[in-house]
C-alpha positions in Angstrom: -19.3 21.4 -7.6 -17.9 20.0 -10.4 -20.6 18.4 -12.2 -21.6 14.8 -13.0 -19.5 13.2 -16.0 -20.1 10.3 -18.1 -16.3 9.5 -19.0 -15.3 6.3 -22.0 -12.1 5.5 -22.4 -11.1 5.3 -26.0 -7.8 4.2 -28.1 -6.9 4.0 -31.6 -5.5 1.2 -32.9 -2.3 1.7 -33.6 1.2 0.7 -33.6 1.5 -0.9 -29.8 -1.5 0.5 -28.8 -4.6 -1.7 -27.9 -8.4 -1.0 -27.3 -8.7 -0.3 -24.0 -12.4 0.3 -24.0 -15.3 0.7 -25.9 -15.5 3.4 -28.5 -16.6 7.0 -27.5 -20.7 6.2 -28.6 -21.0 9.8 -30.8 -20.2 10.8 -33.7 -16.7 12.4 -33.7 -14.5 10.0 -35.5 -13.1 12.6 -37.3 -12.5 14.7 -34.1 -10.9 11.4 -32.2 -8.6 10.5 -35.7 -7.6 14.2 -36.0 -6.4 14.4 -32.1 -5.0 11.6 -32.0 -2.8 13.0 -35.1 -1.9 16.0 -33.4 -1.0 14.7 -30.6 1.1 11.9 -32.1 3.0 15.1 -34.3 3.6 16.7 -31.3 5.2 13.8 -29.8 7.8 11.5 -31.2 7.1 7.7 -31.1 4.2 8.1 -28.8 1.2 5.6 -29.1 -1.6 7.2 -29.9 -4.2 7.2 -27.2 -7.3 9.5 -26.9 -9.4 10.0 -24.0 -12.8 11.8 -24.7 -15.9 13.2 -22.1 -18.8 13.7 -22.3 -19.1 17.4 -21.1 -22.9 16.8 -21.0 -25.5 15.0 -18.8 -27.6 12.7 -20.4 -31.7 13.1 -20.4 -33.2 11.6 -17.6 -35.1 9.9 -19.4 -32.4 7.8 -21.8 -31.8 4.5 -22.7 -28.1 3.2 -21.5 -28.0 2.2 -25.2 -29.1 5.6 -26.4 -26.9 8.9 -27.2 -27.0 12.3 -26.3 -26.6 15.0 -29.4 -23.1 16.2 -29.8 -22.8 19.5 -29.1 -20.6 21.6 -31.8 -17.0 20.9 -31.5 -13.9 22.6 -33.0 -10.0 22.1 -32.1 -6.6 23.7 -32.9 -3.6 22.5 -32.1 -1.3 23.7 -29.0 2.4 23.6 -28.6 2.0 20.7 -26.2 -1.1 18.6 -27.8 -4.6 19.8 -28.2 -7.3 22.6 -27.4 -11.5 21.7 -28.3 -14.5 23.4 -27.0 -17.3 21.3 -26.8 -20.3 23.1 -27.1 -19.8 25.7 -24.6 -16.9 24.4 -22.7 -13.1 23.9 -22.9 -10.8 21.1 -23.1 -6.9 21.0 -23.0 -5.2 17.7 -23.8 -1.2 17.6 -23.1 1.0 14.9 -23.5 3.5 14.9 -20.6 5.3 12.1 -21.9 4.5 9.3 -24.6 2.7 7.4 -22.1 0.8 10.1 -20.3 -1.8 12.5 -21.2 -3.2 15.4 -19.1 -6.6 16.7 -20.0 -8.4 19.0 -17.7 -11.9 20.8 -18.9 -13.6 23.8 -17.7 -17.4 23.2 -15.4 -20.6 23.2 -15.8 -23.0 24.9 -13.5 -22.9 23.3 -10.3 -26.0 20.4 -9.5 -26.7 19.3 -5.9 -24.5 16.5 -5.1 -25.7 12.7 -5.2 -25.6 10.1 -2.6 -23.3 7.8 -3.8 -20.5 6.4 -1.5 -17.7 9.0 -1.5 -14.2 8.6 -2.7 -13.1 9.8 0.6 -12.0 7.5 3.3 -8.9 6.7 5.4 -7.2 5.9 2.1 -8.2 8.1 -1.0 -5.9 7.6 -3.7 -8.3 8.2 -7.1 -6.1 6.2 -9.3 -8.5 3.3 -11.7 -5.9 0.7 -13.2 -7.8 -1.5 -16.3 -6.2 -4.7 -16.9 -7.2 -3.5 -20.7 -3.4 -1.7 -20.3 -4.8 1.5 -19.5 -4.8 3.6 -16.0 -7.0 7.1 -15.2 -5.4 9.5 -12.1 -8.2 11.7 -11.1 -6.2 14.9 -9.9 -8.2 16.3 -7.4 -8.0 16.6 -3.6 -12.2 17.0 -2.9 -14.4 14.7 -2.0 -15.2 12.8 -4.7 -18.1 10.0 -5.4 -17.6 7.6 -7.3 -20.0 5.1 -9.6 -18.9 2.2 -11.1 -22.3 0.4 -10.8 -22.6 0.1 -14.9 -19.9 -1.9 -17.5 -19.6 0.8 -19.8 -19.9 3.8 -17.4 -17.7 5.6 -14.9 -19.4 8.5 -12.8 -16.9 10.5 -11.0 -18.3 13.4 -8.8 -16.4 15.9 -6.6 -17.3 18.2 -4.5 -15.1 21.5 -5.6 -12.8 22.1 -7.9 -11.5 24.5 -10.9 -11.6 22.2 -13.6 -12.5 18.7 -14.6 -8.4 17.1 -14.3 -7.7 13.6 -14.8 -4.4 12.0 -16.4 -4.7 9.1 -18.7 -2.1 6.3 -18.7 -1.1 4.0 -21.0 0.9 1.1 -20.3 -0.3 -1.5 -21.3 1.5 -3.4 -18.4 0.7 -2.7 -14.8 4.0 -2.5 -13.3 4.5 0.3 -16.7 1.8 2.3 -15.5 2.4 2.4 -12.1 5.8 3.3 -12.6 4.1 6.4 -14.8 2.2 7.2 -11.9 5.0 7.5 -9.5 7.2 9.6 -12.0 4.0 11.6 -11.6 3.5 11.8 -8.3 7.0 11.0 -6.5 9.0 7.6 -6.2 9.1 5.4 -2.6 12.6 5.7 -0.7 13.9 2.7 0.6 12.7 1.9 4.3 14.8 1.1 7.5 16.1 -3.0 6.9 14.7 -3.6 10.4 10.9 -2.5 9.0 10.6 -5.2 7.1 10.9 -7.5 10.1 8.6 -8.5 12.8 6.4 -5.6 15.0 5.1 -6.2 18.2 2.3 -4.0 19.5 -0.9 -3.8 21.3 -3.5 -1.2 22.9 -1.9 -0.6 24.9 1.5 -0.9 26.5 0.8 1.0 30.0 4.6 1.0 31.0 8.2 1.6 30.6 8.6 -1.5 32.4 5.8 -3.9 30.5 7.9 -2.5 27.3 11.0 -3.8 28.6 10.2 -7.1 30.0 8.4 -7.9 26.4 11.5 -7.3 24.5 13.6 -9.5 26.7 11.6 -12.2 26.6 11.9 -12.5 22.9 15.3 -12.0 23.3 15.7 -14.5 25.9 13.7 -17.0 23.6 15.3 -16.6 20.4 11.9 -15.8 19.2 13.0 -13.0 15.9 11.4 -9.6 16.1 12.5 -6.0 15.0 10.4 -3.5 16.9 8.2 -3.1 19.6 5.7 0.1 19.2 4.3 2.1 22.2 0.3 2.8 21.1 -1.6 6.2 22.5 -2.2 6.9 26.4 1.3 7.0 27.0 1.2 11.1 27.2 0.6 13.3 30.4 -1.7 15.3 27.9 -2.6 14.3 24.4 -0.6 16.6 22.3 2.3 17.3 24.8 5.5 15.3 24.3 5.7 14.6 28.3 5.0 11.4 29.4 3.0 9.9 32.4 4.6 8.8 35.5 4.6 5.0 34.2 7.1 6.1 31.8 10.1 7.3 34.0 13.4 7.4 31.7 12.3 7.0 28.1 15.6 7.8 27.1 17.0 5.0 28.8 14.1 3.0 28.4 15.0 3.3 24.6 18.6 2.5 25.3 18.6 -0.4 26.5 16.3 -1.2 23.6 18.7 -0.7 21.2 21.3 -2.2 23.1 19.3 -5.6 22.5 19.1 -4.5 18.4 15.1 -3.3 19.1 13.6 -0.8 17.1 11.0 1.6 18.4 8.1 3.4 17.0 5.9 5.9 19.1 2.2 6.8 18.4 2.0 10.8 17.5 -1.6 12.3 16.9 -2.4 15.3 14.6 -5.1 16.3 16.8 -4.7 17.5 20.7 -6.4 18.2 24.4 -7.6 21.5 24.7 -5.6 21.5 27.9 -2.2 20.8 26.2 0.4 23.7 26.1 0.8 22.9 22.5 -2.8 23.3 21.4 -3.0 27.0 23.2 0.4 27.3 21.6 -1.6 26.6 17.7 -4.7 28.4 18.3 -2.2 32.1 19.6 -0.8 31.6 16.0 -4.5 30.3 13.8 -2.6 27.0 13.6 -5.7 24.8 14.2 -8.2 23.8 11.9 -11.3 26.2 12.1 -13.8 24.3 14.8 -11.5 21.4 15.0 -8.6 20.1 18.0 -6.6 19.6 14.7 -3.5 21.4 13.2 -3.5 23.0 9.9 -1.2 20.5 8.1 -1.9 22.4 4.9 0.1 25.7 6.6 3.9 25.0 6.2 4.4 27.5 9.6 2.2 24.7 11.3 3.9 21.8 10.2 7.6 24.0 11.6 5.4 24.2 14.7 3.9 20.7 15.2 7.7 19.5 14.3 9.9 21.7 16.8 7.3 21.6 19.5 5.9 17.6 19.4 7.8 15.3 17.0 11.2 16.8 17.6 11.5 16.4 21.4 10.5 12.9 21.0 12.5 12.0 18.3 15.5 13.6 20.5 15.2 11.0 23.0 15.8 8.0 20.2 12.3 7.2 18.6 12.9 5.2 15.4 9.6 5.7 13.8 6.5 7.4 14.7 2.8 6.3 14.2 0.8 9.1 12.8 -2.5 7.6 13.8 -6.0 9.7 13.5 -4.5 11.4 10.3 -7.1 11.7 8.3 -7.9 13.3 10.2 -10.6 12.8 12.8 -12.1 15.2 15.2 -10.8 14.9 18.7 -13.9 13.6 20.7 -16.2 12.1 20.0 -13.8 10.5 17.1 -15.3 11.5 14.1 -12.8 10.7 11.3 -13.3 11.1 7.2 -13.8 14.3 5.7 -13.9 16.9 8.3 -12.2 19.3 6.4 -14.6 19.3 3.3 -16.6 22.7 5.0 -13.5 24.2 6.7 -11.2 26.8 5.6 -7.8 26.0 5.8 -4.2 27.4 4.6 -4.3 26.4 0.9 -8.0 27.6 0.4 -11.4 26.1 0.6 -11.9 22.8 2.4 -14.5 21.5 0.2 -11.5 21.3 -2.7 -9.1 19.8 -0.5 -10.6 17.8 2.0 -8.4 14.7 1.1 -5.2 16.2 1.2 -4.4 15.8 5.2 -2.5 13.2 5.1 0.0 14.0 2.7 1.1 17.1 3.6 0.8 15.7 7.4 3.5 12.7 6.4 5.3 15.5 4.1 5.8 18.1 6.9 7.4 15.0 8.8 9.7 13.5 6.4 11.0 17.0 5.7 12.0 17.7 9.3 13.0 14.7 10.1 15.6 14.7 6.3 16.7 18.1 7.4 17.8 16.9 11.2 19.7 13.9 10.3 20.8 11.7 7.5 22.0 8.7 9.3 18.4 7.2 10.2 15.5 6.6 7.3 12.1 7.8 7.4 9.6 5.3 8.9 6.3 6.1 9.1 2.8 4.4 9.7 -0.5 5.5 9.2 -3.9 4.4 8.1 -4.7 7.7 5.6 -2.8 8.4 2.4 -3.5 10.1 -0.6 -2.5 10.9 -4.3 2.1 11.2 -4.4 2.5 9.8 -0.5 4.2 6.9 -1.1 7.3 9.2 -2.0 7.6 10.0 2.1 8.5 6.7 3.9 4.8 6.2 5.0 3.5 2.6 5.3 -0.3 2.4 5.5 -2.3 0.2 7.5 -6.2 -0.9 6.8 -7.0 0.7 10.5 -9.3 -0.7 13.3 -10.3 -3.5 11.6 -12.8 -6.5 13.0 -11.0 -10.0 14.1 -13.4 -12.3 12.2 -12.7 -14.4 8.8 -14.8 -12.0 7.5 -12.2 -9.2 8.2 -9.2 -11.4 7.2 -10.8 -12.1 4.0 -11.3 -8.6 3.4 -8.0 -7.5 4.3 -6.4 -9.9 1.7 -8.5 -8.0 -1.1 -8.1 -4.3 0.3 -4.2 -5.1 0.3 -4.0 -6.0 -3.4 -6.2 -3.2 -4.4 -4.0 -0.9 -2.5 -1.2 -2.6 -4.3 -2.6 -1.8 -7.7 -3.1 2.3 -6.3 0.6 2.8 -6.7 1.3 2.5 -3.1 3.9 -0.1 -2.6 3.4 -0.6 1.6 0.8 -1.9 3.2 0.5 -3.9 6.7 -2.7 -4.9 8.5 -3.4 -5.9 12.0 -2.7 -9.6 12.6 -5.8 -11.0 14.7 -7.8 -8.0 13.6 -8.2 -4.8 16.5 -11.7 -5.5 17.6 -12.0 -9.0 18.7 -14.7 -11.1 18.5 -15.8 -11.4 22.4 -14.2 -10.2 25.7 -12.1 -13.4 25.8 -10.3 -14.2 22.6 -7.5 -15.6 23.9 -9.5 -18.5 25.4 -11.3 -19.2 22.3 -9.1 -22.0 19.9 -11.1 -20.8 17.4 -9.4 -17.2 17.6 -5.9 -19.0 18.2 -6.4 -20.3 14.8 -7.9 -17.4 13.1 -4.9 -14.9 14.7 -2.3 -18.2 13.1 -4.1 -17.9 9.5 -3.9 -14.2 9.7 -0.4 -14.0 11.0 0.8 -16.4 8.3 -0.6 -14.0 5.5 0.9 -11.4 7.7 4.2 -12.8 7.4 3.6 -12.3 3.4 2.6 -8.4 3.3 5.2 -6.4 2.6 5.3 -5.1 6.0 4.9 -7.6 9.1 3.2 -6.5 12.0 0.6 -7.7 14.8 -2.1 -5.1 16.5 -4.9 -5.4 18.6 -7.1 -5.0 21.8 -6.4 -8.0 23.3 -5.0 -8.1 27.1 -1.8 -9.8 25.4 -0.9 -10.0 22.4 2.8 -11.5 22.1 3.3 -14.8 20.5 3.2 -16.5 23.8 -0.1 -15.4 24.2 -1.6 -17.8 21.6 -0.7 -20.8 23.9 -2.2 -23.3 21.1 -0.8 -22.3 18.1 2.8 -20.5 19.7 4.9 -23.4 17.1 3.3 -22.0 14.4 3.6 -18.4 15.5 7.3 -18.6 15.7 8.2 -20.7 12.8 6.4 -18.4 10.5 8.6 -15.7 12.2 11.7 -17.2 11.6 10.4 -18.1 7.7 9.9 -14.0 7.6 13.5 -13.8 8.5 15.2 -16.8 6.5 13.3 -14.6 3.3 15.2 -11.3 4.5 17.4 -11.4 2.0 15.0 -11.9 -0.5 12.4 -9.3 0.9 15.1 -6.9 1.4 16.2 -7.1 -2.8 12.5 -6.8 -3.6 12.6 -2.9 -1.2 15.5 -2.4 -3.6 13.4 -3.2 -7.0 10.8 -0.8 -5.4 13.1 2.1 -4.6 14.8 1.6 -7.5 12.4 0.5 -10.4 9.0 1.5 -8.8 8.5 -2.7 -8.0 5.5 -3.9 -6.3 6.0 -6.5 -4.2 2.5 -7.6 -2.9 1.2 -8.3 -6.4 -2.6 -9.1 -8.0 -1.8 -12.0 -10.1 -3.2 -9.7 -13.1 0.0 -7.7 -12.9 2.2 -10.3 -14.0 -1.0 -12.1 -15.8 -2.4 -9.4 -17.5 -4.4 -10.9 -20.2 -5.3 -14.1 -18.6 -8.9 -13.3 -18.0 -9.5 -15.9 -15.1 -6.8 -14.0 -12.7 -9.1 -10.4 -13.0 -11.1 -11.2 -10.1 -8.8 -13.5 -8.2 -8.8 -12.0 -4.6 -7.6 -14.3 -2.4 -4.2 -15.1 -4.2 -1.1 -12.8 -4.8 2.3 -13.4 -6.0 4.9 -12.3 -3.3 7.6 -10.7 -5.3 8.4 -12.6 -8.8 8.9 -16.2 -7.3 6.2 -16.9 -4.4 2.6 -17.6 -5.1 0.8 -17.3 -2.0 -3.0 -18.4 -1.3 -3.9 -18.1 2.5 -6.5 -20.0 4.3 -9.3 -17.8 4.6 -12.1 -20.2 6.2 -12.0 -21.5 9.5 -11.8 -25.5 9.8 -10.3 -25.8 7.0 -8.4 -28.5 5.3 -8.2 -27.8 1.6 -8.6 -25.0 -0.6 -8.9 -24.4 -4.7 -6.3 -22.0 -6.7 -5.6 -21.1 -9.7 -2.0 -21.8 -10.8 -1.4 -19.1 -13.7 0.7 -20.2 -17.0 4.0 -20.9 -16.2 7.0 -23.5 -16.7 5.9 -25.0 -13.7 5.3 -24.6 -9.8 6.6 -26.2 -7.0 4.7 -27.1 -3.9 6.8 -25.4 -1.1 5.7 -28.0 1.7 6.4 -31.5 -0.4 8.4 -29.7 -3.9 5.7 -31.8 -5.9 5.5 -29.9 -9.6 2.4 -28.9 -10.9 1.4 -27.4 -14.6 0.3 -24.1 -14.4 -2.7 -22.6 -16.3 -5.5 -24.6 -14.3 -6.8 -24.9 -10.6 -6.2 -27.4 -8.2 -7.7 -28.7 -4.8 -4.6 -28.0 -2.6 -4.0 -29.8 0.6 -4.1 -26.9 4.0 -3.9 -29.5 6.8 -2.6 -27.8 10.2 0.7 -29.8 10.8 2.6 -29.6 8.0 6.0 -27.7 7.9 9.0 -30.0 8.7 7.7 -32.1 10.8 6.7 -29.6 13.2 3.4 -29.3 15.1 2.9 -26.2 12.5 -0.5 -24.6 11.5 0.2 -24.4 7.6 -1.6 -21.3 6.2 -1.4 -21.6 2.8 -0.5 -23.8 -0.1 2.8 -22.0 -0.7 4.3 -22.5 -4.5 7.8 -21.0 -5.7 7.3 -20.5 -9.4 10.2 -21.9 -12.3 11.8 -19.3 -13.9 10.5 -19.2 -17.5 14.0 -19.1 -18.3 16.2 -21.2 -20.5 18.1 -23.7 -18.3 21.6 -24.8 -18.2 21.7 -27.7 -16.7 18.9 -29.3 -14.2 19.8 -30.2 -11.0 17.8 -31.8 -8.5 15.3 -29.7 -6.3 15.8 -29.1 -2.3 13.1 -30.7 0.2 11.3 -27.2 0.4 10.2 -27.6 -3.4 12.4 -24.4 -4.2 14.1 -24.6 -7.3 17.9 -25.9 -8.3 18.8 -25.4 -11.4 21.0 -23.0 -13.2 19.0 -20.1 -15.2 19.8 -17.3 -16.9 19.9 -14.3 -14.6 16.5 -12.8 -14.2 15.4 -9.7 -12.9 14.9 -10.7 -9.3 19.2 -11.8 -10.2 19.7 -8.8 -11.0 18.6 -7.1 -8.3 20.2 -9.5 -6.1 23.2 -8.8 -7.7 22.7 -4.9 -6.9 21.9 -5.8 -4.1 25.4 -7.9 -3.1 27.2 -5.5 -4.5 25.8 -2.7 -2.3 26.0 -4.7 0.9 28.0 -7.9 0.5 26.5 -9.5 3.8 23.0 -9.1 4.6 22.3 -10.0 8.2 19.6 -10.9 9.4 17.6 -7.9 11.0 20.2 -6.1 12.3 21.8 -8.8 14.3 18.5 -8.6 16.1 17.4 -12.4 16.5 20.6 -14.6 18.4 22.4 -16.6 16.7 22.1 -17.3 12.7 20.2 -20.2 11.0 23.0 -21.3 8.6 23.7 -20.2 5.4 21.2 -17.2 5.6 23.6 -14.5 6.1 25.0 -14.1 2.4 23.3 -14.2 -0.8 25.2 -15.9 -3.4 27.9 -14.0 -5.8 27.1 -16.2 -8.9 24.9 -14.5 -10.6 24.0 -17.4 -13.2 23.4 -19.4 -9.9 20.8 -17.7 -7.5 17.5 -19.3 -8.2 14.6 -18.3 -6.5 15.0 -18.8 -2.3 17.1 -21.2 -2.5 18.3 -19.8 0.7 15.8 -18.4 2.1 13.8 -21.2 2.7 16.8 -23.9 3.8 
């Protein structure tokens, strides 16, 4: 086990650099100016940044405020930064590049492990961001607790490992450091267009023919949507690719799909029935997890296996994107998910060091197949684990089986933009929840409006998509609130173009699109532990509803020129709250539930020459080109139409189809919102 740690995170002042924390409490100035030296000889123009341990445990028996001895401590410099020992152990410090540092350290004898909540869940991805400019990438695959219970402390605890190996990052801005992190750990291709429309799905769709007659009613309705997704049951035997009798031409069925511009996506398990051909087929060769109806992702012969004899066949008859559900992975019954691996022995060694790793390497062995059998259709893939370097495999994570409450919807707002600030640039929750509240929801108006909030803020993450088990769960379905349903929709597609530009910035420039307000307002300290707002790409300020009943809510507005009320295009100063106005009929003059109180933000830009605003409170005037113009720019110059979904919803609203050419002239959705 590697053993309990005390880490402070430490900088000199100097040049650029900023305190990002308070000062290492021992007496090793010298050691900490004398690193910090070598490390800044050893590296051109870096700034000088140094991370010190504690390699020690403090007495039982101490005072926060007190401090342990120091232990003896010498250092010589390396060819790539630092060596110390600390009494008796070792520490390496590298610089990988002037903003990143690599130290690992050797163990201490191994103590029992404590009971704190473990940094191993659907989603483990061990990376701490500091709005102080700073981040921390804890490089290890075990299950690790974590303790953040104390201002000045960190306690970081993992099961196994080799060494104590973490990565310090210096920014100072977010959007720098995650950018580190993905050089790190991989950057995020750019998805399918038709992802970042609308998903319909359910548990479950029980046949061929309910799939079909769904699709053509939104296509008989005008009602926009992208992809319809076909959830578990629909196998003969879980871990087979033949399908039950209610599914009795999928290639066809899929044909005629596509034929109406409908994507597809199919839900594939890493775990199987002991009956299926495919599971005797694992366990002849030791493909299976030891004790476990799961495959060995970690064995690359596995993966080849799980590929050419499951995903392959189905992706043969015209899947679009698969659903890699229960990939954390979970046993097979009764489901017992998170951290099954951490006392198995799998292909790359002991479970206990790589019990979080699962998911990566099951979305790796995926993307490389499906690269290496074509490369006329992008990787899409969903599911609810993730770890450290997946967001480099065209895997979009959603918050899993989540409860259908205000409670859950509040939640999911904050999970979403602490995922955002993980590195992990998609993310999509269940609209309505998956477990709803009683048997009936869909006679309750109180869950009409709570699925309309929740699909409004749905509509703003960067991948829309509705889940649940509900009988129904189309659009239709919410009788009550089905204006509001669908003019959202359409609002997701008039900001295609927009949406589509932002993919761009993240493929391209390691972008974020769902974004904490303390990514772009850093050092305001009033937006740290704003959880319920979030900038949608560089223009949109988004606060949903998050109460049910209500009329009104309170945000922050952060410093800006000024912001725009998207419903009325009243201004407002920024830099203070206001009591907002969330009434349920405003937009247009629809009958339309209103989620949030939407603002498009000025351009701190100098102007040219004002001009007056459109009704939608978007803004006309001419600025000089920012970077969301610039990447509309790329954009148009890469694809001089953007349609809207793949010529998936009817006919066009007007003047959505092209983005403007004049790049002194594109101010933030002026379009998109027409």
């Amino acid at each position: 086990m590697v053993r309990k740690r005390v880490f402070r995170l430490s900088s000199l002042v100097q040049r650029r650099a900023t305190v990002v924390g308070d000062t290492v409490r021992i007496e090793a100035s010298q050691l900490c100016h004398a690193a910090a030296g070598s490390v800044q000889r050893c590296t051109t123009g870096i700034s000088v940044l140094f991370l010190s341990s504690f390699l020690w445990t403090t007495p039982a028996k101490a005072q926060l405020w007190e401090v342990p001895p120091l232990p003896p401590v010498t250092y010589t410099q390396s060819a790539d930064g630092i060596n110390a020992t600390i009494g008796s152990e070792n520490l390496h410090i590298s610089v990988c590049r002037p903003d990143v540092i690599h130290i690992v350290a050797t163990l201490e004898p191994s103590i029992s492990s404590r009971g704190n909540p473990p940094w191993m869940l659907d989603v483990a991805i061990p990376l701490l961001l500091s709005s102080k400019g700073y981040g921390l990438m804890w490089n290890s695959a075990s299950l690790t607790n974590v303790d953040n219970r104390f201002p000045l402390e960190l306690n970081i605890d993992s099961l196994a490992g080799h060494s104590i190996d973490y990565y310090f990052i210096y920014g100072p801005e977010l959007d720098q450091i995650v950018h580190e992190y993905r050089s790190l750990t991989g950057h995020t291709p750019l998805l399918p267009k038709w992802a970042y429309g609308f998903f319909q799905s359910k548990d479950r769709y029980v046949s061929q023919n309910e799939v079909l007659g769904i699709a053509d009613r939104y296509r008989k309705e005008h009602i926009p949507l992208d992809a319809v997704v076909q959830d578990w049951y629909w196998w003969k035997t879980e871990g087979d690719p033949t399908f039950n009798s209610n599914f009795t031409d999928v290639p066809d069925e899929l044909s005629r799909l596509h034929d109406e511009h409908i994507h597809t996506m199919l839900s594939v398990w890493g775990l199987f029935d002991a009956k299926a051909e495919n599971y005797k087929g694992f366990e002849a060769q030791n493909f299976l997890v030891p004790d476990a109806h799961v495959y060995d992702a970690t064995n690359p012969k596995a993966r080849d296996f799980y590929w050419n004899n499951l995903v392959s066949k189905l992706f043969a008859q015209g899947w679009d994107a698969f659903w890699l559900d229960s990939a954390e992975p979970e046993e097979y019954w009764p489901h017992m998910g998170d951290a099954i691996l951490q006392n198995k022995q799998v292909a790359i060694g002991n479970g206990a060091e790589y019990t979080n790793v699962f998911p990566f390497m099951h979305t790796t062995g995926i993307q490389q197949h499906w690269k290496a059998t074509t490369d006329r259709k992008r990787v899409f893939l969903l599911t609810r684990s993730a770890f450290l370097g997946q967001q480099r495999v065209g895997a979009t994570v959603w918050s899993g089986d989540v409860y259908g409450s205000y409670w859950g919807l509040r939640h999911q707002v904050a999970a979403g933009l602490n995922f955002a600030l993980s590195g992990y640039p998609y993310w999509t929750t269940d609209i309505g929840g998956y477990w709803p509240p009683h048997d009936e929801p869909l006679d309750d108006p109180k869950f009409q409006e709570l699925y309309a909030r929740w699909f409004e803020y749905g509509v703003f993450c960067p991948i829309f998509r509705t889940h649940g088990h509900r009988p129904e769960n189309e659009i239709w379905s919410f009788d009550k609130v089905e204006p509001i349903l669908i003019k959202f929709d359409k609002i997701r597609y008039r900001l295609m173009p927009y949406i589509y530009s932002l993919a761009w910035r993240v493929t391209n420039g390691d972008y974020t699109i769902q974004r904490p307000l303390v990514m772009d307002w850093r050092t305001d300290p009033r937006v740290r532990d704003i959880g319920d707002e979030f900038m949608f790409g560089p223009s949109i300020l988004v606060a949903p509803v998050l109460q049910g009943d209500a009329s009104h809510r309170t945000l922050y507005l952060p410093g800006s020129v000024a912001w725009y009320d998207f419903w009325t295009g009243q201004a407002h100063k920024g830099d203070r709250e206001i009591e907002a106005d969330a009434p349920l009929d405003r937009i247009h003059s629809s009958c339309v539930l209103v989620q949030f109180f939407l603002l498009v933000r000025k351009l701190n830009m100098p102007t040219k020459s004002q001009q007056a605003r459109s009704n939608c409170g978007s803004i006309r005037e001419r600025t000089a080109p920012s970077s969301y113009i610039r990447t509309q720019a790329i954009a148009t110059t890469m694809r001089k139409e953007f349609t809207l979904s793949s010529l998936c919803i009817g006919p066009r609203p007007t003047g959505l189809s092209r983005l403007e050419t004049e790049k002194d002239n594109i101010p933030a959705c002026r379009q998109a919102f027409r």
